[in-house]
N, C-alpha and C positions, 0 to 999 in steps of 0.2 A: 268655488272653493273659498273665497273669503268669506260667505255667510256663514258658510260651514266653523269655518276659524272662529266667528265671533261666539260658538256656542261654548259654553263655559268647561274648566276641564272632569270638572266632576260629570257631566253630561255624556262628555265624548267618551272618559272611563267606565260608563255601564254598559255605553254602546259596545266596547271592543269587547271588554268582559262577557257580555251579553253572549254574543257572537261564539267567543270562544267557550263556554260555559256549555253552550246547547248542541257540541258538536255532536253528542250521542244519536240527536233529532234530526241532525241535518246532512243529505248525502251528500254534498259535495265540499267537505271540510275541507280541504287542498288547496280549493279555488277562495275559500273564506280565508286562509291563512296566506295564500297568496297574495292575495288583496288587501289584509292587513299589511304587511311585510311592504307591500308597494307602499301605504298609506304613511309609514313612519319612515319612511325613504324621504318624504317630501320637504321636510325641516325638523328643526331640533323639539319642539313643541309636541307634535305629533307622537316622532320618537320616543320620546319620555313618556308617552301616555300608552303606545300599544304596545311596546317591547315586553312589559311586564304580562301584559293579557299574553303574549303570544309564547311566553316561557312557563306561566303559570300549571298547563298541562303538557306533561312530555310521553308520548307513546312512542311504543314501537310494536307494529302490527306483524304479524308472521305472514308471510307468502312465499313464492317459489323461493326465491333468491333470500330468506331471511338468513338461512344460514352462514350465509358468504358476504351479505349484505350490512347482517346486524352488527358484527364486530366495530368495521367501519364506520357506522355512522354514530358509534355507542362511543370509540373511541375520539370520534370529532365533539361528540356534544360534551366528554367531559375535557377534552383541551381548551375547549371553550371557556366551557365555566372556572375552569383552573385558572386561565387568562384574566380572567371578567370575574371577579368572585358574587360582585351583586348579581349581576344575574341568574346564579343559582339561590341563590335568599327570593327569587321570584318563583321558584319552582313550589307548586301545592300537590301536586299528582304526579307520579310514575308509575307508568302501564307497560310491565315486560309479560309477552307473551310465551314463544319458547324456548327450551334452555339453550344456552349457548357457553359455550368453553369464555368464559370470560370473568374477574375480581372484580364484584362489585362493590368491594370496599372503596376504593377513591374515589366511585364518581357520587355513594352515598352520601360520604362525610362531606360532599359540596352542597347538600341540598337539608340546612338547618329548618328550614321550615317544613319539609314536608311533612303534610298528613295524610295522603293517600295512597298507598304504595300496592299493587297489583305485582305477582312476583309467579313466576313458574319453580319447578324442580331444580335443586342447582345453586338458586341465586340468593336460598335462604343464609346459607352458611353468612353471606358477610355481613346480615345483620348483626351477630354474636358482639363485631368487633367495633359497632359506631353506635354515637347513641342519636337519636329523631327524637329531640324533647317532646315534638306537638303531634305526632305520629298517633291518626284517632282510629284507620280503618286501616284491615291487612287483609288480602287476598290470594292462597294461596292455594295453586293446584299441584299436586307429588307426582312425580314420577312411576308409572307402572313400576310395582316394586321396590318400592324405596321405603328403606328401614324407619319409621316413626322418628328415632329421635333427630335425625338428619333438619326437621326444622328447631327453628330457634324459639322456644318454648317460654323463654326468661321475657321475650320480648313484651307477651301479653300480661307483665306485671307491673310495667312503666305505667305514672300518673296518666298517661293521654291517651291510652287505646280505649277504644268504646265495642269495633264491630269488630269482630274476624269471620272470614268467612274459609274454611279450611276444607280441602277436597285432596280424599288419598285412598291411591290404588292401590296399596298392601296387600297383593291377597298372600304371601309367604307363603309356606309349604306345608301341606296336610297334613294335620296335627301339633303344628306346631306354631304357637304365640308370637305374636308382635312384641321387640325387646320393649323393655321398661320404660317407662318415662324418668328423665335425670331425677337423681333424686332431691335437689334444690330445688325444684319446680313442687314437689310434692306437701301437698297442705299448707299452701303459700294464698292469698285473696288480689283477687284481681280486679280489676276495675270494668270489665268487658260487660256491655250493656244488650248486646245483641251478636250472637254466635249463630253460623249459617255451617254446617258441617253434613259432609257426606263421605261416606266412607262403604268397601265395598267387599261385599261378599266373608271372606276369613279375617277380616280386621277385627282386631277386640274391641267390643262397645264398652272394655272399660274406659277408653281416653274419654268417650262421653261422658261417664260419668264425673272423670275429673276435671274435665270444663266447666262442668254444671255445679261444680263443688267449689272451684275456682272464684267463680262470679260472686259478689258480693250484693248484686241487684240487678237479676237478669229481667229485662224488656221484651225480648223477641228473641224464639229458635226456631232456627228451623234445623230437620233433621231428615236428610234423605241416605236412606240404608238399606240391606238387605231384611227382611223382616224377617228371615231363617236364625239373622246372628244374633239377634238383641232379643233381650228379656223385655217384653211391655210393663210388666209391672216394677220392674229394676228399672225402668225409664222413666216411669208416675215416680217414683219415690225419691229418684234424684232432683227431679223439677220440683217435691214438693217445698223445699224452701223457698221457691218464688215463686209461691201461692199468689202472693200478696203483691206483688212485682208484675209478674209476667202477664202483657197485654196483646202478644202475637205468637204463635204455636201453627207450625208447618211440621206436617210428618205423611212422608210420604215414600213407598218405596220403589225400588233399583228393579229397571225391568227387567223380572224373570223370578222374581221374587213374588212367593204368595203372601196376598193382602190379610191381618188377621181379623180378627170380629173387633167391632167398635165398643162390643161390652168390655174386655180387657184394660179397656183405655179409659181410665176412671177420669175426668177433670172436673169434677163437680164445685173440688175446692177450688178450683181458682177463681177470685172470688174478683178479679179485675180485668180476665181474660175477655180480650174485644173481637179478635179478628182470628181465628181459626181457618186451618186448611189441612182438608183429608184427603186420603185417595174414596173413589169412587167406590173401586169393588171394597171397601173397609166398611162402607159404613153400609151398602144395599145389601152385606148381609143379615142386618139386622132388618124387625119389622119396623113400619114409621112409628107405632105408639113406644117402641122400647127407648128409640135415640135420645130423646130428651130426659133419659134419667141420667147417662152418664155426662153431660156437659152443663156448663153454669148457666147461672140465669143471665149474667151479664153479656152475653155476647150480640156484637153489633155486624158481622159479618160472618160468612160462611162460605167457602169455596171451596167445590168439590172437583176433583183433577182427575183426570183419567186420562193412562197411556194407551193412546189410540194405537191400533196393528193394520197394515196394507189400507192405508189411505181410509179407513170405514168410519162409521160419523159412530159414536158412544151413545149419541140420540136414540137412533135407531138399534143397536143392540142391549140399551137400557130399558126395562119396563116404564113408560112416560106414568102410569096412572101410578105408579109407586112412586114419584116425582112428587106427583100431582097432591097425592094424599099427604104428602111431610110439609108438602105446606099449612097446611092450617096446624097439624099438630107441633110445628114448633115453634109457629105463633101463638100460639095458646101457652105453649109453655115456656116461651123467651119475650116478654112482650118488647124488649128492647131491640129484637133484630128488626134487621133494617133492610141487608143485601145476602142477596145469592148468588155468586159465582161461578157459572161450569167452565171449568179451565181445560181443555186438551194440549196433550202433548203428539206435535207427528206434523212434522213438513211434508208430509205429500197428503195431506189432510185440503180435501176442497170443499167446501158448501155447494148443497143443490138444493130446487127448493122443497126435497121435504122435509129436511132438515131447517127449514127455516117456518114450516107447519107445523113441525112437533115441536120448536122453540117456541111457537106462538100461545100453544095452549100451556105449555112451562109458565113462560111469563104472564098471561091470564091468571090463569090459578094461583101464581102467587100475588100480582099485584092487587088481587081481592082481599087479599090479608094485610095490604100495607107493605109488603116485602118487594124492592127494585131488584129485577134480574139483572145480570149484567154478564156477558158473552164475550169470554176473556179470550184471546189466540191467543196462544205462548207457543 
C-alpha cells in the first residue's frame, strides 16, 4: 500500500477513471465499484481522487424489483447530492432505463455538468424546466403509444447537443396522424451532429424530415423504419443538404417490413460519405454491375445487415457467388473501399462450420481485391 501511495495523483486518477469508464466492457462492474468505494475508504488522499470517478456515471438498470426498487434508490442518490452539492458537479452520465412514477426535475438541476443523459418514456417532461449547459448526447426510447410531442423538442436547440438518438412506438390509430410538432421548434437550426432515430410502423416520416432540416451540419444518421411509411426519395432529398457533411448513413428496416431496391436510394452526391450500412435483402436485389451507380466514389466501408429468422446463418440462404462477384466490381468502382461488413441480427443465431466455409470464400474473394472482411455479431 505505501508504493502504491507514492504513485502520483494524476496516475491513480486514470487508473480509477479507467476502471469506471470501461464498465460497458467489463462484467463484473459491482465488484469494481465495490473495490473502488473500499479503495477511498482507506484515507483522505484516495477519497478525493476516487469519489469523483465513482459518481461520474450514475445508472440505474431495470430488473425484477426496478419498479419498487428504483424510486428508493433514485430518491437516496438525489438526498445525497442535495446534501453534498459537489458531488453532483461530478456527475457526466445518467442512464434511466424504465419509466417510473417519479419528478425528475430536482434531481436534474443537481447535475450542472452532465452531458450524457439516456432517458425512457416519462422522464422527458422534466427536461422542459432545467437547463444542462454541456449536455452533448440524448437518448431517448417513447413509450408504446405515446403522442410525439410529449418529448422535449426545444432541447435539441441548446449550444451543447451534438447526438440524439430517438426511438418511438407511435403507431396511433388507422388513419390518423401523429399531432404536430410545437410550433417554436418549427424552422429553428440545431446544432445536432449525428441523429440515430427509429420509429415504427404508422409514425409520420415527417419528424424525419424535420431533424434533417434542423441540423445545420449533419455527420452521421442512422435511420431504422418501416420502409412501407417513408418516401425513399423524400429521404435522398432531405439529406441532400448534407451532401457535403455527412460521412456515416445507416438505413435499415423494422422486421416485417419489405426491403425496397437499392436503385431508389440515390447517394451518389455525397461526396464525403465513408461508412455506409444497408440491409441485406436492399441491396441483393439489385445485380452487382448496377450497385455502384447509385453510391459515391468515396466510401471506405460497407456493412451489409441482415435480420436473421429461427436461428439460420444469411450465409447459407444468400447466394455466396453473388457476394463473390460485388467484390471486384465495387472495387473497380470505389478504389477507396477498404472493409466489408456482414452484420446479423438474432440471439439464437450460432456458428457451425459451414458457415465458417462460405465465410472463407467471402473473405478470399474479397481480400484479392484489397478489401478486409470483417464478421460483425450484433
Amino acid at each position: 500500500m505505501s508504493a502504491f501511495l507514492t504513485l502520483p495523483n494524476e496516475v491513480l486518477q486514470q487508473v480509477a477513471f479507467g476502471l469506471v469508464e470501461s464498465d460497458d466492457k467489463l462484467r463484473y462492474i459491482k465488484n469494481i465499484h465495490r473495490d473502488l468505494v473500499g479503495l477511498g475508504c482507506t484515507c483522505r488522499r484516495l477519497s478525493a481522487i476516487v469519489t469523483p470517478a465513482l459518481y461520474r456515471t450514475v445508472k440505474f438498470i431495470s430488473n425484477d424489483n426496478y419498479k419498487y426498487d428504483a424510486p428508493r434508490r433514485i430518491g437516496l442518490l438525489w438526498r445525497t447530492l442535495d446534501a453534498n452539492r459537489i458531488l453532483g458537479e461530478y456527475v457526466r452520465t445518467l442512464f434511466l432505463t424504465q419509466t417510473i412514477d417519479w419528478d425528475w426535475s430536482p434531481l436534474l438541476s443537481l447535475l450542472p455538468n452532465l452531458q450524457r443523459l439516456t432517458i425512457p418514456s416519462g422522464a422527458a417532461t422534466g427536461l422542459r424546466s432545467i437547463k444542462l449547459p454541456l449536455l452533448s448526447y440524448l437518448s431517448y426510447d417513447g413509450a408504446y403509444n405515446e403522442p410525439l410531442p410529449d418529448f422535449p423538442w426545444e432541447v435539441l436547440f441548446q449550444p451543447s447537443i451534438r447526438h440524439l438518438r430517438y426511438c418511438s412506438h407511435y403507431s396511433g390509430t388507422e388513419g390518423v396522424k401523429p399531432p404536430p410538432l410545437p410550433l417554436d421548434c418549427v424552422s429553428r437550426s440545431s446544432p445536432l451532429t449525428h441523429i440515430e432515430f427509429t420509429i415504427t410502423y404508422s409514425t409520420s416520416a415527417r419528424l424525419v424530415y424535420e431533424l434533417l432540416s434542423w441540423s445545420t451540419e449533419l455527420l452521421s444518421f442512422s435511420l431504422g423504419i418501416d420502409f412501407d411509411v417513408v418516401n425513399i426519395a423524400g429521404l435522398v432529398k432531405a439529406l441532400a443538404p448534407h451532401r457535403t457533411s455527412l460521412k456515416h448513413f445507416r438505413f435499415s428496416q423494422l422486421p416485417g417490413s419489405a426491403a425496397p431496391s437499392l436503385e431508389i436510394l440515390d447517394l451518389k452526391l455525397f461526396e464525403r460519405l465513408e461508412n455506409l450500412e444497408l440491409e441485406w435483402n436492399m441491396v441483393y436485389q439489385s445485380p452487382p454491375a448496377a450497385i455502384p451507380q447509385n453510391l459515391p466514389s468515396c466510401l471506405v466501408e460497407i456493412a451489409l445487415t441482415n435480420y436473421v429468422d429461427h436461428g439460420r446463418s444469411w450465409l447459407n440462404a444468400a447466394p455466396l457467388e453473388w457476394l463473390i462477384r460485388l467484390a471486384k466490381v465495387l472495387k473497380t468502382a470505389i478504389s477507396s473501399l477498404q472493409t466489408l461488413k456482414l452484420r446479423k441480427h438474432s440471439e439464437q443465431y450460432r456458428q457451425n462450420r459451414k458457415d465458417f466455409v462460405a465465410l472463407k470464400r467471402v473473405v478470399d474473394a474479397w481480400n484479392k481485391v484489397g478489401v478486409k472482411v470483417v464478421w460483425d455479431e450484433t
